[in-house]
N, C-alpha and C positions, 0 to 999 in steps of 0.2 A: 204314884207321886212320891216325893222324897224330898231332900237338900242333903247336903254337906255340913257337918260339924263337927269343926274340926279333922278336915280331911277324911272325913268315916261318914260314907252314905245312911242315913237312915228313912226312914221311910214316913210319912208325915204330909199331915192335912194341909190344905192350905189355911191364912189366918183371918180370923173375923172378931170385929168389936162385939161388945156385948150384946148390940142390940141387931147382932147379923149382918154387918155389912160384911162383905167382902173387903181385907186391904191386902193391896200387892205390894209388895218388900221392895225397895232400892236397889238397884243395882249395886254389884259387887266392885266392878273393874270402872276408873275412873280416870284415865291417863289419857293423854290426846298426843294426837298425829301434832307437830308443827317445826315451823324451821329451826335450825340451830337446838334443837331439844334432843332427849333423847331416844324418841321415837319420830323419824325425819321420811317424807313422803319418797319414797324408791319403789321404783319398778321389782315384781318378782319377790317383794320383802312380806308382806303381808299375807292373811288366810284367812276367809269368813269363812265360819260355821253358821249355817242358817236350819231353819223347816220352813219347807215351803207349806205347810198350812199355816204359821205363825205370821199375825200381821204385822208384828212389830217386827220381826225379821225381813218381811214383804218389804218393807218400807227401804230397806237398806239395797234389796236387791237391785228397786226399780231406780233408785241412785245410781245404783254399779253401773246398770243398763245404760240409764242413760247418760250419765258422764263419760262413756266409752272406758271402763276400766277392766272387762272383762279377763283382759290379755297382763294386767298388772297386780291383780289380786287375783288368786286361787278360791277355788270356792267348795267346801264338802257338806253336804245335802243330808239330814238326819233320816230315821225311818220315819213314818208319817204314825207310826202309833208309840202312845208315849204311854208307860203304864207304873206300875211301883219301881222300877229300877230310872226312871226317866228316861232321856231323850235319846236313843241306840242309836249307831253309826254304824248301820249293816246296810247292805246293798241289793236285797234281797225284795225291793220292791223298785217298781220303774220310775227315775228320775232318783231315786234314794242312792248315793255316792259310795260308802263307806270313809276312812278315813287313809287318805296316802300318806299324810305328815307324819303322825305321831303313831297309827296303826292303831288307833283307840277303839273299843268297842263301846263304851258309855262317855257319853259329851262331859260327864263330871270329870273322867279322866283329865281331858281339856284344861278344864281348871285346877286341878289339885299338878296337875305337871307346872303353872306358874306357881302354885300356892300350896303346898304340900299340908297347910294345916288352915285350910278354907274354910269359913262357917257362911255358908250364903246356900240360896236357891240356886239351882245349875238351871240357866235359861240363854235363848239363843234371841238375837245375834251374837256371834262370839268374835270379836277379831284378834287374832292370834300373829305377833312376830317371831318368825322366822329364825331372824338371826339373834334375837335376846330370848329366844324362848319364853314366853311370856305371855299370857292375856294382856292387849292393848285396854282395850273396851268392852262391856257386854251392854252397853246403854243405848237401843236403838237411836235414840233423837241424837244422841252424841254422835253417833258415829252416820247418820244421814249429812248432817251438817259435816263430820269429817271427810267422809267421800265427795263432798260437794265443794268445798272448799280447801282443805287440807292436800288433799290426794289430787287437784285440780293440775298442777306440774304434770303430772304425771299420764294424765289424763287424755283418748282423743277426741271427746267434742267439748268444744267450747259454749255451755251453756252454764248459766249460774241461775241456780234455785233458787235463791235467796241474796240475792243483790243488796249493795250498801244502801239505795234507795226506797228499797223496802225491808230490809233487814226485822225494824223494830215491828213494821205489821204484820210480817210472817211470823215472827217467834208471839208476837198477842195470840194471832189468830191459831195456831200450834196449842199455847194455852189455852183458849177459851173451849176448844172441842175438845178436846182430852179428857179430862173429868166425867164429862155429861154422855158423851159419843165415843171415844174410844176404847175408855176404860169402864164406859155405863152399859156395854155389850155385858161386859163381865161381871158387873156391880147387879144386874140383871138375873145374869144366869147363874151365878154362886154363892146369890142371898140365900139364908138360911130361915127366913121368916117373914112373914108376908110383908108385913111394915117396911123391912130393908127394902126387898122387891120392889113393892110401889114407892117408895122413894126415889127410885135408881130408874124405874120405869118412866116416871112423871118428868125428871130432867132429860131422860135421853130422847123421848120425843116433844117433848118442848124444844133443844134446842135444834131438832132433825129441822120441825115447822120451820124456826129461825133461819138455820142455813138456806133453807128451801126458800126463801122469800129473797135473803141474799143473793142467790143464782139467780133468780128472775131477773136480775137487773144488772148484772156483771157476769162476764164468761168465767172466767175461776176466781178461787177465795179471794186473793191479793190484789185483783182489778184484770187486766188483758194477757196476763202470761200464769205461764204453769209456775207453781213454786214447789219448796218444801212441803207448806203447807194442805196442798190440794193429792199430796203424796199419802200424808198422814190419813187424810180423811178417805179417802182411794180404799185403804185395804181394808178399811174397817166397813166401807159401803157395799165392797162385792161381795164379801162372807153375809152379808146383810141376811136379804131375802133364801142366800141357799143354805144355810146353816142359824144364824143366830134367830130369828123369825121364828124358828123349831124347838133349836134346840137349849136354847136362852130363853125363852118365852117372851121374846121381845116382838110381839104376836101383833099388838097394836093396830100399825099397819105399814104396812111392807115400802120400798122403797121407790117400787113400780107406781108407788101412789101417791107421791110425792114427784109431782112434775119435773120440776126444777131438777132436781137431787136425779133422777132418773135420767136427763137426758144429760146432763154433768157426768154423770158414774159411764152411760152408753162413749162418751165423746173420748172420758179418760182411757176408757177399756180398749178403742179400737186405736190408740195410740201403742205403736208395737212393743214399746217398754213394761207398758203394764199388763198387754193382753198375754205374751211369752213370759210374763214371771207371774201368771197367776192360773195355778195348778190344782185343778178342780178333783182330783182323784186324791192327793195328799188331802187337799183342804175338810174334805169331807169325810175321809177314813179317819184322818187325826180325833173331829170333834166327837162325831158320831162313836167313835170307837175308844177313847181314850177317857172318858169320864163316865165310869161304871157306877157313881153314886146319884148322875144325872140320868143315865141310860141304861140300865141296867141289863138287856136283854142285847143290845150290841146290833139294833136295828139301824141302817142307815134308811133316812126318809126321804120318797124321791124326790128329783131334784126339778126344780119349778122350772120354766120356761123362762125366762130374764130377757130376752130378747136383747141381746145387747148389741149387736152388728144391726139395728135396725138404727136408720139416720137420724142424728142427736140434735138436730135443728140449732145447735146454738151460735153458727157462724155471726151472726150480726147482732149480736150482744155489745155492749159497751164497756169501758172499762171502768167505769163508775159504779 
């Protein structure tokens, strides 16, 4: 583990309040895709940097997929283990890219080539221009919502994530899981003291019950179609049961146990967008392997039967 400071990698813990919580830093790059600006939606102009074990990167791919943008944004794939130098760009495992743009061996590269005297965490997604050289975005939710709308010109199918009609319940519902569910995976696995833990424990299965009772009565988060939102909640549900359940001690209980949440996770999974951009060899060499003060022996634990091609019964759901 590491960051940038001041363009000089150093090597460095992650950060936690006094009383152990876990807190994750800001994003660094803050710029958007839009018309007339001067970064403008073109074919061939753009480049994500992703890991496909990273959910918040997940979340961007399964945009790309399924906005049909695959042929208009380039895409290079880190290696699945991340260790004191960070996030490597070698090719030297399967589905892992290297990099063709810039020829970088380390993703901080990436960013010190927009920013020469960077002080930030080097974390992916990364969207990178082309033609200004430059990191666009490193903000996953920024840049799902860019790929969704922004890059939609550009795009070949015609579907929107987040429609004018529900815009403002997709970004609540975005909110309301995040803290408790996306970021309580983390808050979970990188407390430093038990109090942090059960704090972080007590909200993220509180609000799993919550969504789980939601689903019983609606096919996805937003009412009858897929959104953003069901995006968000997507990559943090499938690392669920075969990594976080282990190796986050988010042990409780699993997701397979949770009805609702389970045949929602089965229905999203065998949609071809999310089942092809979710990569069970990266996902689980990254966690298992990449946190030595959690794991120390570099054991991966086997991997649970999820049953997920088994029929998700939720066709006659309501949108209510």
């Amino acid at each position: 583990m590491g960051r940038l400071i001041e363009g000089q990698w150093v090597e460095d813990a992650y950060r936690y309040d006094e009383q152990g919580r876990f807190q994750r830093e800001e994003s660094r790059f803050r710029a958007w895709i839009e018309p007339n600006s001067t970064f403008a939606a073109e074919p061939d102009r753009y480049h994500l940097y992703v890991s496909l074990a990273c959910p918040w990167a997940h979340r961007v791919l399964i945009a790309r997929k399924l906005k049909g943008l695959e042929s208009a944004v380039g895409l290079s794939v880190v290696h699945p283990l991340m260790r004191n130098q960070g996030w490597e760009l070698r090719d030297d495992f399967p589905g892992a890219t290297g990099d063709p743009i810039l020829g970088a061996r380390y993703l901080r590269e990436i960013y010190t080539a927009a920013e020469p005297q960077a002080t930030t965490r080097v974390s992916v997604p990364v969207l990178w221009d082309q033609q200004r050289r430059t990191v666009v975005n490193n903000e996953s939710r920024e840049l799902l919502r860019m790929f969704n709308h922004a890059l939609a010109p550009i795009a070949e199918h015609d579907i929107d994530l987040a429609p004018p009609d529900r815009i403002e319940e997709v970004d609540a519902t975005i909110d309301a899981i995040y803290e408790p569910i996306n970021n309580g995976v983390y808050r979970c696995g990188f407390a430093t003291t038990q109090a942090a833990y059960d704090e972080a424990a007590e909200g993220l299965f509180s609000a799993l019950e919550q969504w789980d009772e939601v689903l019983g009565k609606r096919r996805y988060l937003c009412g009858d179609r897929l959104t953003e939102a069901d995006i968000c909640l997507y990559t943090t549900l499938i690392r669920f049961d075969a990594v976080y359940a282990v190796h986050f001690k988010c042990s409780q209980r699993p997701i397979r146990e949770h009805p609702h949440l389970y045949g929602y996770l089965r229905e999203l999974y065998q949609m071809p967008a999310f089942r092809e951009t979710t990569d069970w060899a990266h996902i689980r060499h990254h966690y298992y392997l990449s946190h030595p003060f959690l794991n120390p022996t570099g054991i991966i634990a086997r991997m649970p039967d999820l049953g997920l091609d088994r029929p998700h019964g939720r066709e006659g759901l309501s949108a209510k």
